[in-house]
C-alpha beads as a LAMMPS data file, in Angstrom:
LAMMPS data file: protein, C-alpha beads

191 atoms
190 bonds

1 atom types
1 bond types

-500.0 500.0 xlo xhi
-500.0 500.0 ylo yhi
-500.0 500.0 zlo zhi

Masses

1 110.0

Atoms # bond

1 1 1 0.000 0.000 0.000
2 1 1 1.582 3.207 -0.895
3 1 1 2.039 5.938 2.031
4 1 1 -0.553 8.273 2.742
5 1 1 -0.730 12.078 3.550
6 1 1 -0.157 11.083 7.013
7 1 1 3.592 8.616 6.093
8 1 1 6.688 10.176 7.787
9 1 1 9.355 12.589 5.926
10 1 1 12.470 11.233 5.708
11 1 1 14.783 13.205 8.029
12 1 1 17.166 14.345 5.207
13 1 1 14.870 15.122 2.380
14 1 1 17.348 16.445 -0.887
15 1 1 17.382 20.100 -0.946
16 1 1 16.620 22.125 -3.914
17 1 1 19.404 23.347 -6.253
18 1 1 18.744 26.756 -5.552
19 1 1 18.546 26.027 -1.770
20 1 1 22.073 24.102 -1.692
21 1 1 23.718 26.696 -3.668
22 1 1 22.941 29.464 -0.903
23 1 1 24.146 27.076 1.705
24 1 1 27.728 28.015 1.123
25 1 1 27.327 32.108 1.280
26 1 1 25.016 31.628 4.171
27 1 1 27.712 29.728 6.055
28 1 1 30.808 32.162 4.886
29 1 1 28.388 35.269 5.657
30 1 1 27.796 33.555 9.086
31 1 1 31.452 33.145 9.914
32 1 1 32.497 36.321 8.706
33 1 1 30.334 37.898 11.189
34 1 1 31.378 35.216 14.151
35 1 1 34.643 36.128 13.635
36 1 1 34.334 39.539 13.553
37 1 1 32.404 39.156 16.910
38 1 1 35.566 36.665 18.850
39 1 1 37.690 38.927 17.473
40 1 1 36.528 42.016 18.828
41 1 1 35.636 40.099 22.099
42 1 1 39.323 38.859 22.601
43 1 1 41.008 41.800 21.394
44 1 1 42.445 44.146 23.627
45 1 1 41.165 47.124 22.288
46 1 1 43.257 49.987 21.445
47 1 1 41.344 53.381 21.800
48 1 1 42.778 54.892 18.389
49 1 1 42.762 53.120 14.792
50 1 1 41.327 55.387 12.056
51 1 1 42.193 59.633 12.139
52 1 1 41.893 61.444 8.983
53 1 1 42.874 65.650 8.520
54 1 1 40.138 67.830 8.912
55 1 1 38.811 65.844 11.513
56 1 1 38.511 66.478 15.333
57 1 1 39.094 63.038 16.384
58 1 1 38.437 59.429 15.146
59 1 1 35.193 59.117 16.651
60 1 1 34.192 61.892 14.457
61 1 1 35.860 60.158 11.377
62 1 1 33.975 56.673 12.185
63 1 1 30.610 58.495 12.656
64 1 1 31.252 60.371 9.397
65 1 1 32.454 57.405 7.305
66 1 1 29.748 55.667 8.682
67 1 1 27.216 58.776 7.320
68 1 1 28.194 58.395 3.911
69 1 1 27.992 54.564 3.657
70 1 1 24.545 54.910 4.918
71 1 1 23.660 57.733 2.202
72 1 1 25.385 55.578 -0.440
73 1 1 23.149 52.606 0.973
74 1 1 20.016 54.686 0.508
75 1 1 21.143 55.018 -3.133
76 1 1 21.444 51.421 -3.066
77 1 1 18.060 50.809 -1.904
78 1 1 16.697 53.514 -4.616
79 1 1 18.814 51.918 -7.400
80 1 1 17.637 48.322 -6.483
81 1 1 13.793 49.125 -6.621
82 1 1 14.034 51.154 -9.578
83 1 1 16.738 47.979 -11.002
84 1 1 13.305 45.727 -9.908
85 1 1 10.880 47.886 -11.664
86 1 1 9.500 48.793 -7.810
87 1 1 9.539 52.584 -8.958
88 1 1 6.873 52.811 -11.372
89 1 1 8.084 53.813 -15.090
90 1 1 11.240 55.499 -13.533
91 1 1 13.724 52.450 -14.622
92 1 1 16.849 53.858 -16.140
93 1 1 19.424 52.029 -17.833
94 1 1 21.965 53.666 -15.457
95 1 1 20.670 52.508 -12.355
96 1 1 22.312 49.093 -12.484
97 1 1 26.014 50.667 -12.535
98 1 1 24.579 53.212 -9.923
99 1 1 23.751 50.072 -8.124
100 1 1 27.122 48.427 -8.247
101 1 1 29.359 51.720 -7.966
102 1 1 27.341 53.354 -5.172
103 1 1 27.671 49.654 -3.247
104 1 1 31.249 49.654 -3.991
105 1 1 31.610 53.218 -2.146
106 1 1 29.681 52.005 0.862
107 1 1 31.645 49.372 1.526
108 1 1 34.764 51.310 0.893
109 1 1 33.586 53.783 3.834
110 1 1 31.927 51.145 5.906
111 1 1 35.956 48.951 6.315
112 1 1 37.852 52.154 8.167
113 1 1 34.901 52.100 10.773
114 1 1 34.851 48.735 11.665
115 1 1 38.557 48.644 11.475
116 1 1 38.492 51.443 13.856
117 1 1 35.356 49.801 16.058
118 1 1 37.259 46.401 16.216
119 1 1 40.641 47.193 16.752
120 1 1 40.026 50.521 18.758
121 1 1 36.581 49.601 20.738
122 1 1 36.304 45.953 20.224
123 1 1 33.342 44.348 20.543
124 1 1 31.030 46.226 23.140
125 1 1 28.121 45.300 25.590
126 1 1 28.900 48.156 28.361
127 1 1 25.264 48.921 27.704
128 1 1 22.321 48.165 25.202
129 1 1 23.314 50.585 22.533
130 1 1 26.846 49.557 22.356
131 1 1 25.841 45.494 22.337
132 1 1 23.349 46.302 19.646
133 1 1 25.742 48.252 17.544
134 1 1 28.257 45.821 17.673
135 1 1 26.024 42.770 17.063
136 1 1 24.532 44.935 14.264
137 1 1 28.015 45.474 12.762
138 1 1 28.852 41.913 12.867
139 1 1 25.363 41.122 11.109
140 1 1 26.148 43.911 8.700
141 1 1 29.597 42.402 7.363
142 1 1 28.077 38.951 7.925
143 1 1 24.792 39.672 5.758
144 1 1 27.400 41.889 2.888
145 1 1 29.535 38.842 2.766
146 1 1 26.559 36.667 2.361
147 1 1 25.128 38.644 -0.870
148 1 1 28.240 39.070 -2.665
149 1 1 28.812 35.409 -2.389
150 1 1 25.135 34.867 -3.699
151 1 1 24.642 37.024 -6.407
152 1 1 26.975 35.228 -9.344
153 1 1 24.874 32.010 -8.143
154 1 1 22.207 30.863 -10.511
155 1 1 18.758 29.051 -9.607
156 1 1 18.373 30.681 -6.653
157 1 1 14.725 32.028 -5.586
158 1 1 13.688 35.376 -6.888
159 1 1 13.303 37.237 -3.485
160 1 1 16.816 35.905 -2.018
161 1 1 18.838 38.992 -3.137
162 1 1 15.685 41.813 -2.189
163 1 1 15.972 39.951 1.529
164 1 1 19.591 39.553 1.418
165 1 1 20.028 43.240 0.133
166 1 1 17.458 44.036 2.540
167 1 1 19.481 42.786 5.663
168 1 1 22.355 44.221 4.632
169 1 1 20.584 47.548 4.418
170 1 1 19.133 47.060 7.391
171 1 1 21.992 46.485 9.785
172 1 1 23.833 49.179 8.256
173 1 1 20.667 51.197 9.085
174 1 1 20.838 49.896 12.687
175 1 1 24.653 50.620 12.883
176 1 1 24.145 54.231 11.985
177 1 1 21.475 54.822 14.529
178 1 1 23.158 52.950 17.424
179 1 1 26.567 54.766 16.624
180 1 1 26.691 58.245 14.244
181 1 1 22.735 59.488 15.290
182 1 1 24.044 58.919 18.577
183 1 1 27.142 60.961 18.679
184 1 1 25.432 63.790 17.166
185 1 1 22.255 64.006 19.159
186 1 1 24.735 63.377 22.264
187 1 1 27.717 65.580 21.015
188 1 1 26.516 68.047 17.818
189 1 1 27.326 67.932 14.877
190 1 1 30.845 68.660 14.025
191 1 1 33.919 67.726 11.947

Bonds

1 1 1 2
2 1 2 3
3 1 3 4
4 1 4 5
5 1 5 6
6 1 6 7
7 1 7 8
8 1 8 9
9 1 9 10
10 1 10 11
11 1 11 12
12 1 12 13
13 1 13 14
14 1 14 15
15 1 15 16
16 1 16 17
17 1 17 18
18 1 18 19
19 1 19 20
20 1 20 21
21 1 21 22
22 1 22 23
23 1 23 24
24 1 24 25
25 1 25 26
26 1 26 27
27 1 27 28
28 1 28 29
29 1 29 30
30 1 30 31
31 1 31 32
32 1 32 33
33 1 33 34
34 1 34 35
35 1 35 36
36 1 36 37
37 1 37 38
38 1 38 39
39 1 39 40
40 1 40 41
41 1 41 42
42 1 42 43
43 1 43 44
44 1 44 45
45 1 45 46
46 1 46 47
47 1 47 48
48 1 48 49
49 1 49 50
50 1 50 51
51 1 51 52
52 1 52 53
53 1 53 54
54 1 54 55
55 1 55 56
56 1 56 57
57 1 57 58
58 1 58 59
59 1 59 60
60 1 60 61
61 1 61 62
62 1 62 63
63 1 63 64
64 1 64 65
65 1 65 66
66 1 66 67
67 1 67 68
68 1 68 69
69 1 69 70
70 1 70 71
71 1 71 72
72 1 72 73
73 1 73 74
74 1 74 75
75 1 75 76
76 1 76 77
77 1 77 78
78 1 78 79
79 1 79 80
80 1 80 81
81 1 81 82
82 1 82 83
83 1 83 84
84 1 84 85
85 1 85 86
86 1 86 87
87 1 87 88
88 1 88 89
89 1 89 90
90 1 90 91
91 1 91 92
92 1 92 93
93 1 93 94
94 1 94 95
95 1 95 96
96 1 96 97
97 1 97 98
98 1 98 99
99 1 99 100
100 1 100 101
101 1 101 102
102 1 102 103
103 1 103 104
104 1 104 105
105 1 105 106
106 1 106 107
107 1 107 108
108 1 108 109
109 1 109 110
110 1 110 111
111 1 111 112
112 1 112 113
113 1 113 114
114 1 114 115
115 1 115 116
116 1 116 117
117 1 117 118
118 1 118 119
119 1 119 120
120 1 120 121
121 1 121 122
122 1 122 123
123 1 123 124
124 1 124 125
125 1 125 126
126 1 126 127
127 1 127 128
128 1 128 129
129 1 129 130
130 1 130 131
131 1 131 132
132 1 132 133
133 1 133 134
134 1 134 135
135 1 135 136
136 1 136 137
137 1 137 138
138 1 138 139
139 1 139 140
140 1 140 141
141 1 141 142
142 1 142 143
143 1 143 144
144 1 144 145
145 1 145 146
146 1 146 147
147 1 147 148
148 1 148 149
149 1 149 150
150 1 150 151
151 1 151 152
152 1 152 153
153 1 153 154
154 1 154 155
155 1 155 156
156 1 156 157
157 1 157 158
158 1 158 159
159 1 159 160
160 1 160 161
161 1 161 162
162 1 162 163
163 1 163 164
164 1 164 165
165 1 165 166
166 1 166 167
167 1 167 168
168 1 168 169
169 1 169 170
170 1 170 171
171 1 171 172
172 1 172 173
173 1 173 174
174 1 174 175
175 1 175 176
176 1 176 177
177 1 177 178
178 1 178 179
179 1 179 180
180 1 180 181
181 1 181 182
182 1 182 183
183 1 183 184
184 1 184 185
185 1 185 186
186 1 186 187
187 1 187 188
188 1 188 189
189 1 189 190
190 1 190 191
């Protein structure tokens, strides 16, 4: 008699293609941002990593740096939806190497402040903002890791890269607020 509705699943059932081949960037994304996290846990932090000219200070470099990847990811999110067609008839050809160029320049801000956060502050809990900020930058490197691995991978589901992209842009959203929104509604605005 063949098995009904009711028969048992086999424990391992095979996993789709597209399913397996986001296995590995999952797993890289996931130890990218566990290692970020034991390293800034068992790293003796430093107090100074990043300074620029024309600054007052590092913090004001990292919460500046960390401005501009967050614009840059809001031209990200605006490129991707009008990339998807999510922005009515506004679609331009260019928005695809706005996409990739404007991503390229977020990133390039976003290294020098976690540099500075991990080898300067380490990884934080003295209090609820600084244990969500540095869980959020952990997630954010994690999640960035995760999407570049996944994007040259075929068969994957349609809405992997939106919820992907969508992390990513959220925990660099979350980083921002728990560390550069913070310094300036604590300490002004200034250079």
């Amino acid at each position: 008699m063949p098995p009904g509705p009711d028969a048992a699943r086999p424990a391992f059932a095979p996993m789709d293609p597209g399913q397996a081949s986001l296995l590995v960037p999952v797993l890289l994304g996931a130890a990218v941002a566990v290692a970020m996290g034991v390293y800034g846990r068992i790293h003796t932090p430093t107090g100074v990593a990043v300074n620029l000219a024309g600054f007052s200070g590092p913090l004001t470099v990292k919460v500046w740096l960390g401005s501009g990847a967050v614009l840059l990811a809001v031209v990200q999110l605006l490129s991707a939806l009008a990339m998807w067609g999510r922005l009515g008839r506004f679609s331009p050809s260019w928005a695809p190497a706005v996409h990739r160029w404007s991503g390229r320049a977020a990133f390039l801000l976003a290294v020098p402040v976690a540099v500075h956060c991990l080898y300067a502050l380490g990884f934080a809990d003295h209090d609820t903002r600084t244990l969500a900020h540095s869980a959020l930058g952990c997630l954010f490197f994690g999640a960035f890791t995760t999407k570049m691995l996944a994007l040259p991978r075929r068969g994957l589901a349609g809405w992997v890269v939106p919820v992907v992209g969508g992390l990513v842009f959220t925990a660099l959203t979350g980083v921002w607020l728990t560390s550069s929104v913070w310094y300036f509604t604590t300490f002004g605005v200034r250079l």
